[in-house]
Structure formats: structure tokens, C-alpha cells
N, C-alpha and C positions, 0 to 999 in steps of 0.2 A: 618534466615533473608534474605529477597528477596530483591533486590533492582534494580528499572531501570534507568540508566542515560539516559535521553532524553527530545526532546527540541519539544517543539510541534506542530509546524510549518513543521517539516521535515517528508516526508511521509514515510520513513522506521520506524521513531520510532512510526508515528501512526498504522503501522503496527502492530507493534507489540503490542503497549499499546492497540489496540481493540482487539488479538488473546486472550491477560492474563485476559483482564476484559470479556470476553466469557468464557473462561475457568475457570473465579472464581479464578483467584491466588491472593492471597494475596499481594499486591507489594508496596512498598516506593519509591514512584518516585522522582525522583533530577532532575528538571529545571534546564539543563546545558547551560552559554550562553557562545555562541560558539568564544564567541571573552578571555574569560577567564574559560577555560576548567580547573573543577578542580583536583587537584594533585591525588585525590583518584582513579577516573578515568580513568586518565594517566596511574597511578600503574598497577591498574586490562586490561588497552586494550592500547596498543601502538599505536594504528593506529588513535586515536584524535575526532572518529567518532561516531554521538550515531545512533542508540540504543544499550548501552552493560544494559546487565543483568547479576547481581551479586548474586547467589543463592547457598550455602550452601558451599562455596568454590569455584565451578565451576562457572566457566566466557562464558557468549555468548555472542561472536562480532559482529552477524548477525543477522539480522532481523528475515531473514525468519528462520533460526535456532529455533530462540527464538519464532517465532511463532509455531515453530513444538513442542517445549519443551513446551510451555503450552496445545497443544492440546494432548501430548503424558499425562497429568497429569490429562485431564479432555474434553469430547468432545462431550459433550450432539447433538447436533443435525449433527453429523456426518461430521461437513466439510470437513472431509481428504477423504468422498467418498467413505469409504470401504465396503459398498455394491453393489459398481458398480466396475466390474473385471476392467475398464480401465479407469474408477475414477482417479486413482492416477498420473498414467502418464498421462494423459489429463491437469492435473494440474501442476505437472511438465512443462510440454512442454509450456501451456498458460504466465503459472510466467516468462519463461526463455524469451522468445517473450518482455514481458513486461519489465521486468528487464532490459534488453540487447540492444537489438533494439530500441525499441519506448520508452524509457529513452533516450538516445542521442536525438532520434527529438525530444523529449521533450524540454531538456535542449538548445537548438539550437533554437526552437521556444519561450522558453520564456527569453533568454538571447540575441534574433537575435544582439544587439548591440555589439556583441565579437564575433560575427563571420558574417562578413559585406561579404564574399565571394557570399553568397545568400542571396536576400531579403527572409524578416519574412514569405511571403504568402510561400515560397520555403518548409520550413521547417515544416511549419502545415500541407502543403498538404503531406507530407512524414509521419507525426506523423498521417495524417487519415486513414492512408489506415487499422490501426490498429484498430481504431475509427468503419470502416464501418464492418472487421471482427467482432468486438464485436457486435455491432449492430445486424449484421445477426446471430450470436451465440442466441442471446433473442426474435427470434423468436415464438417462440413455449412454452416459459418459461418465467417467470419473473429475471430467474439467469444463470449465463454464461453457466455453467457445468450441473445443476441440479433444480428441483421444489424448491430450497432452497440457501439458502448463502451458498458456498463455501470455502474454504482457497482461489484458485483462487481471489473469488469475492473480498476478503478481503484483499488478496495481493497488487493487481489491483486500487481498488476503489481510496485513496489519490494519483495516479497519475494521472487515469483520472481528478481527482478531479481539480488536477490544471494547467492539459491541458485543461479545460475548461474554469477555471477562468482568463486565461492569455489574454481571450477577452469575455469574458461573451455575449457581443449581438452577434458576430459571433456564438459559440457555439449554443447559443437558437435558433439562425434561419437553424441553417443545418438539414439535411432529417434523423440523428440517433435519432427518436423520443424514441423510445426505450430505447437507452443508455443513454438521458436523463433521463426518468421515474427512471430508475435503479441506476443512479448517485444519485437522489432525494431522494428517497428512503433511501438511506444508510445515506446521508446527514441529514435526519430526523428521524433517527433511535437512539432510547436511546443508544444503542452501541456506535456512534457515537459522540452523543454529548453529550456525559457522560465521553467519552477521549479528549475533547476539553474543556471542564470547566477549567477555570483558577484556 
């Protein structure tokens, strides 16, 4: 029995609910709402956050974990890279960028109202510089890393997702045409809106 607690909205557990349904895992997902988190949950992950993944005794508390546990079960079109020698830490290194850095400006530009020390424009222009690296990443390619979706691309994608959304006409009118097209794309992608179905 596989089971994921997650709440759909939050871009870690879309993370991971598009790694399991590429990967073909079988999985029972539980709509956790985050204001009455339930007890089974609690049990299996202390720390109150989803996405946990509950599969055959073993507990994953982390996204991208849980993303690597279904691509280690099943990985038809190669996103971990392994025919490129520097594939992996390429992806490595882009997740940690994303995850780390440009999550704070994230969180800073679509919360500006809790942190009033810098206006909102403050906080995007710090969240782009990331914006304009990707961009130039898709030059040559329609995907960050490779002629194809990535772990990267997938890691990545529900953040941009909604550093875009936090001003949608600013977003459409900036010069990463590119990283729009590639936003679009995933966003209209059965992957994608096959883990957003209610």
C-alpha cells in the first residue's frame, strides 16, 4: 500500500505527485488540509508538512526524496540524466539554487506584506535574476538541462509556476520569452493536469 499525504496547492507535494504519476506508481493520495492535519500523518512524519509518502513501512518526508524513490522504481524517459557524465550534478546543483535561494525571494515577493523592510518590486527583482538564468539555460533547447524534461525541469516548474502567478501581467510582459513558452508547456501538459484534477 502506497500512500501520499498532500495538499495540492503546495509545490513540493506537486512535485512529487508529477515524479509518481511519470513513474507509474500506484499511489492513494490523502487531501491533507493543512489547518487539521490528520493524526495518521502526524504518526508516520513529525515535522506537520506534506508531501510524506507512506509505502510498505518506509516513510518519505521530502519531496525531492520522494521524487528520486519513484524515478529509482521506474524512469522511462531518463530524467535523472544518466547518459550525460554531468547530468546529475547539473541537477543537483540547479534544485539546490531553486530550493534555497530563489524560494526565500519567492516567498518575500508573494508575501511582501510580512516583510514591509523592502517594497514587492525589491523582492522580484532578486527572485529574477534566477528568472533570466533559466531563460538563458533554454536557449538552445526547449528544457533546462536537456532535448527533454528533466528532474530539474520538474523540481523547478510549480515554483516558477507561482512566481509568475503572483502578478501574471508583469510576468507575460518580461523579455524571458522562453521561460514562459516552457512554463506553458508543463502547465498544459497531461502530467500536469492530471496531478491537479480535483
Amino acid at each position: 500500500m502506497t500512500t501520499l499525504y498532500s495538499f495540492r496547492r503546495c509545490p513540493y507535494a506537486m512535485r512529487a505527485r508529477m515524479a509518481l504519476r511519470y513513474a507509474g506508481v500506484a499511489v492513494d493520495i490523502v487531501e491533507v488540509s493543512l489547518k487539521a492535519k490528520p493524526a495518521e500523518m502526524l504518526a508516520l512524519s513529525s515535522k506537520g508538512t506534506v508531501p510524506v509518502l507512506s509505502v510498505d513501512g518506509q516513510v518519505i518526508e521530502e519531496s525531492l526524496d520522494i521524487m528520486r524513490w519513484a524515478l529509482a522504481q521506474n524512469d522511462p524517459l531518463d530524467w535523472l540524466l544518466n547518459d550525460d557524465p554531468q547530468g546529475p550534478s547539473r541537477i543537483a546543483a540547479l534544485i539546490e539554487e531553486n530550493d534555497q535561494a530563489f524560494k526565500i525571494h519567492l516567498n518575500r515577493y508573494k508575501y511582501a506584506e510580512r516583510y514591509p523592510e523592502h517594497p514587492m518590486e525589491t523582492y522580484r527583482a532578486e527572485g529574477e535574476v534566477f528568472l533570466h538564468k533559466l531563460d538563458q539555460l533554454l536557449e538552445h533547447r526547449d528544457y533546462l538541462l536537456a532535448q527533454h524534461p528533466c528532474l530539474a525541469d520538474v523540481a523547478l516548474m510549480p515554483f516558477i509556476r507561482q512566481f509568475a502567478h503572483v502578478d501574471r501581467e508583469w510576468f507575460a510582459q518580461t523579455p524571458y520569452s522562453r521561460l514562459q513558452d516552457w512554463l506553458q508547456r508543463f502547465l498544459e501538459s497531461d502530467l500536469f493536469t492530471g496531478i491537479m484534477k480535483k
